[in-house]
Each structure stands twice: as structure tokens, then as C-alpha cells.
N, C-alpha and C positions, 0 to 999 in steps of 0.2 A: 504494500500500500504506500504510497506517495502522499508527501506532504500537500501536495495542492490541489489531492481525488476530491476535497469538498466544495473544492471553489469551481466557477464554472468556466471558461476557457475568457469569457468574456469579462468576470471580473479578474484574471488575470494579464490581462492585455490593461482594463484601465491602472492597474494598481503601478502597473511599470511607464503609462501614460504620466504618470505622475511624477512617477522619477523623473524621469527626463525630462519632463516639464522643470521640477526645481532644479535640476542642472543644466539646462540653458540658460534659465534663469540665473542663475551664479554664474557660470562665463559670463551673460551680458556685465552684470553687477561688477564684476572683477576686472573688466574691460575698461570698465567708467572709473573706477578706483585707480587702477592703474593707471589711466590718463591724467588726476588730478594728486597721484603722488608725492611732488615736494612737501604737499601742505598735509596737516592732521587728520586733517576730514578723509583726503585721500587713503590715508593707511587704513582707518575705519572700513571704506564701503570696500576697499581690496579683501579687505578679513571677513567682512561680512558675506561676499560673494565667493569668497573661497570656502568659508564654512558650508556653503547652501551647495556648492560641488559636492563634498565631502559628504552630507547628509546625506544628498541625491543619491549617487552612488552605493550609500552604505542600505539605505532602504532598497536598492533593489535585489541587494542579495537577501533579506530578512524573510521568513518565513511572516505568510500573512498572519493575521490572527484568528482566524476564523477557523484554521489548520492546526491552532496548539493546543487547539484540545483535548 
């Protein structure tokens, strides 16, 4: 039996929709950071955008939760 036999093919497609939704979202963010670097505010939105990569990424390997049952 498979972690993901309860979910159904289609809430597996949105759940990784999402990922990748907040990891383009962090590239854009970290793109914007990056261009405004010298200053404080710049290191802010780089970190803040790099975190949202990180997240993205990490949620898509996580077992959903409807499966830890």
C-alpha cells in the first residue's frame, strides 16, 4: 500500500500545484531582493524569497496529510 492510495490523482496534482506555485513565487521575491541588495530592505525580501524556495521544495516531498493516518 502507498502513501498517496487515499488521495485521489487529482488532489495530488493540486497539492504539488502549490508547490511550485510558492517556489516561483520565491524566485520572483528573490529576484526583487536581489536587485535592491546594497540596502537592508534588500537582504530582507532576498531571505524572505529564498525561505519561500526552501519551503516550496520541502512541501513537495512531504507526505500529504490525509495519508498519515
Amino acid at each position: 500500500m502507498t502513501d498517496l492510495q487515499f488521495l485521489r490523482q487529482s488532489e495530488v496534482y493540486s497539492l504539488m500545484t502549490v508547490s511550485w506555485i510558492v517556489t516561483g513565487l520565491g524566485i520572483i521575491v528573490s529576484l526583487l531582493g536581489y536587485y535592491l541588495t546594497p540596502s537592508a530592505w534588500g537582504y530582507g525580501i532576498l531571505g524572505f524569497g529564498l525561505a519561500h524556495i526552501l519551503l516550496g521544495i520541502l512541501d513537495m516531498f512531504r507526505a500529504p496529510s490525509r495519508s498519515r493516518q
